[in-house]
N, C-alpha and C positions, 0 to 999 in steps of 0.2 A: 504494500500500500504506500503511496506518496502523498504529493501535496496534490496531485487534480484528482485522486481518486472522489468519486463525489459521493458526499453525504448522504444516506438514505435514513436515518433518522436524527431529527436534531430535537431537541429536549432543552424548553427554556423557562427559567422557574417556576417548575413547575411543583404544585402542592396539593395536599388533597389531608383532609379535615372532617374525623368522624365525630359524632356523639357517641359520647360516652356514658357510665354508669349518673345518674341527676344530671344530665345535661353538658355533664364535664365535655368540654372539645379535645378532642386527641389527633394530634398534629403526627400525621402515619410519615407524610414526606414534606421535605421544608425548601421550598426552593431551590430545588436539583434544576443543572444545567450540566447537559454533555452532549454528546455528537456520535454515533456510529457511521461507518465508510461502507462502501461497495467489498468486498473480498477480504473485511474484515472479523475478526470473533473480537468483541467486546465485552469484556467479564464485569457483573454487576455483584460486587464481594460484599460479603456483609454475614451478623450470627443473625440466627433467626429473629425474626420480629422487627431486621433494623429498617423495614421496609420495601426491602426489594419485590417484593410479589405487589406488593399494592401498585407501585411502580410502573412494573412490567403490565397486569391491569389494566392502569390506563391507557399503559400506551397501544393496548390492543381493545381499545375501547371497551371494555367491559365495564369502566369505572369513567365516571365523568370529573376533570380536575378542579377541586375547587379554585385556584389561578395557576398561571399562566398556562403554557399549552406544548404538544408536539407536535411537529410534522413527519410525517410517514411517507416517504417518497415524493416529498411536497405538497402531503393532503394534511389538512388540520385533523386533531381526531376528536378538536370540538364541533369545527365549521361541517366536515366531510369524512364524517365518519364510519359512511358507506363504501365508501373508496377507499378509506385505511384496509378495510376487513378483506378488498377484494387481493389486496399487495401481501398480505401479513401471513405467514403460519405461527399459530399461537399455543405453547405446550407448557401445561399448568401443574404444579401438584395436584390442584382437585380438581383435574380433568378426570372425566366420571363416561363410561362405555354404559350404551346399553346392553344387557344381560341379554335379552332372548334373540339377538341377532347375534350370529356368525360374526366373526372376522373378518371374513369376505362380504358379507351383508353391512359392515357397519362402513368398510371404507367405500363402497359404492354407494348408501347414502350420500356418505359425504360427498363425492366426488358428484351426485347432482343437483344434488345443495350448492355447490362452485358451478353449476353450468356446463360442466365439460361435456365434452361429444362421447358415446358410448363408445369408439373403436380407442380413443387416446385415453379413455379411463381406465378400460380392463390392459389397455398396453403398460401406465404407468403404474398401475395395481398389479401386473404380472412382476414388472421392473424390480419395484418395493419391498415387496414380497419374498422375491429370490433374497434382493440386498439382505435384508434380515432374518432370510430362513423362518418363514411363517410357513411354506408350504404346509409345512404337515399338521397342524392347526388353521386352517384355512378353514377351514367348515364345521370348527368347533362354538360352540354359542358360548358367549363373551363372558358370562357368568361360569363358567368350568373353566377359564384358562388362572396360569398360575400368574404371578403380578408381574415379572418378569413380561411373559406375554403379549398381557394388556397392554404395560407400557409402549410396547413393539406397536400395538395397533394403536394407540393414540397418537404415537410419533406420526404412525404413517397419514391418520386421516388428519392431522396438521399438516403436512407438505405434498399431499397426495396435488395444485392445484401450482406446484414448483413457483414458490413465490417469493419474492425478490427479495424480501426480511423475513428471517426465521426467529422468534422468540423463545427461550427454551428457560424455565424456572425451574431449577433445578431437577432436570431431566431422567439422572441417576439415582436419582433418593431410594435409599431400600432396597436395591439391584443388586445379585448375584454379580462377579466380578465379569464374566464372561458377556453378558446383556450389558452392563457398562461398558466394558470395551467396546464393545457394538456400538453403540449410538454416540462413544467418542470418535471414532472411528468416523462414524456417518458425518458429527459437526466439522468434522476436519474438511471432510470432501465439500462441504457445502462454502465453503473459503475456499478451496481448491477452484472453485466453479465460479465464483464472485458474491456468492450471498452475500447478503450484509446480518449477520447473528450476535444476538444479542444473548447470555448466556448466564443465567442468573445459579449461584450458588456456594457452598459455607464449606465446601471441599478445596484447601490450599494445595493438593496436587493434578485438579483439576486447572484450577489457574494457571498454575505453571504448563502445563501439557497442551494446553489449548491458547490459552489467551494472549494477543497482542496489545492491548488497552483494556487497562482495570480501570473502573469506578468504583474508589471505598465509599461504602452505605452506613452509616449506625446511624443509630436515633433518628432516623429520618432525614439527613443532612449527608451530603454527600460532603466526604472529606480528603478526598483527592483524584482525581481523573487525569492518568499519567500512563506512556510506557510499559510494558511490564517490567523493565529493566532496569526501571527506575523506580518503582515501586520496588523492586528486591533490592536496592541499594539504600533505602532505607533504615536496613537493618546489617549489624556486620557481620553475621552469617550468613545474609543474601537468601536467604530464607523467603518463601512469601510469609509463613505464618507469625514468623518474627515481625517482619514490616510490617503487618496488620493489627498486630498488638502495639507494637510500639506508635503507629497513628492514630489507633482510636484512644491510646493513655495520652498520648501529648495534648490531641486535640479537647481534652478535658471534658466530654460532653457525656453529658448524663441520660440518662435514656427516661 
């Protein structure tokens, strides 16, 4: 990636503001700003809760931002957030399969939920399928696959519509080492091919193995969006998990 690679999401203070227990306001994200590139992996670091999912969220429109805003390939995902959804594949922790469809039933839903033509659905559903070795669960109902599995079919009916931003929140969580390698494997190739992926997750040798640009998350405040190789210079072990300790203790911020 260089300097004209171009932007495919840009992210400008943006915030977002629940209610809480009597009323209380709870400030989930506080004025993030950053940029993901075309044939980039962009790591969104953070422990749980510091707000990366709510984040990623918005920027897949599921959540509306209380101020400022994103652009998704140039589309707002306050103004035009029909046009975010059509650019985006978005892969959640609580992304949830229906049970009594197949694996093959559920990403061909999807696939005409996107509009796609029936000869380039079942070709990029054949494609996908090899890639992850689903064959032999292909015609199992989504309710008897083990989580490993699932995960495989939710990856796929995310990206089954090959779209330009991949979102992934922490995509691995709870995964057998062998299915993680797989879908680290897959985020690599989608850089490889120009995606612009945005990569949410609390695994420090995940960042290392995958990411070119970190955003550190805590407490809702992004506290540095840098290199990765200056994010491990940080720390003088060049550690990521050292660096990430050591910027959320400097940065002083309470959660």
């Amino acid at each position: 990636m260089d300097a004209s690679t171009p932007a495919r999401v840009e992210v400008e203070g943006l915030s977002k503001v629940f209610r809480g227990p009597k009323h209380k306001q709870i400030k989930a994200v506080d004025d993030v700003s950053f940029t993901a590139h075309a044939g980039e992996i962009f790591g969104l670091l953070g422990a749980n809760g510091a707000g990366k999912t709510t984040t990623l969220r918005v920027l897949s429109t599921m959540l509306s931002p209380t101020a400022g805003d994103a652009r998704l390939c140039g589309f707002s995902v306050v103004r035009r957030p029909e046009e975010v959804r059509r650019r985006i594949g978005f892969l959640s922790t609580a992304t949830s399969l229906y049970g009594r469809l197949t694996a093959r039933e559920m990403v061909i839903y999807f696939g005409r939920l996107h509009g796609m033509a029936p000869a380039a659905l079942e070709a990029r559903r054949q494609e996908l399928f090899e890639l992850f070795g689903m064959q032999s669960f292909a015609d199992v109902r989504c309710d008897k696959l083990s989580t490993g599995m699932k995960q495989k079919v939710s990856i796929v009916r995310s990206v089954l519509h090959d779209p330009e931003v991949m979102i992934f929140d922490e995509p691995t969580a709870g995964l057998d080492v062998l299915t993680s390698r797989t879908i680290v494997a897959f985020v690599q190739d989608c850089r490889a091919r120009g995606k612009c992926v945005i990569f949410s997750t609390h695994i420090m040798d995940e960042v290392d193995q995958l990411c070119d640009r970190v955003g550190v998350i805590h407490a809702g405040r992004l506290l540095a969006c840098e290199p990765l190789d200056a994010l491990r210079a940080r720390a003088p072990s060049r550690r990521v998990g050292d660096a990430f300790v050591a910027l959320v203790e400097s940065a002083g911020v309470q959660p």
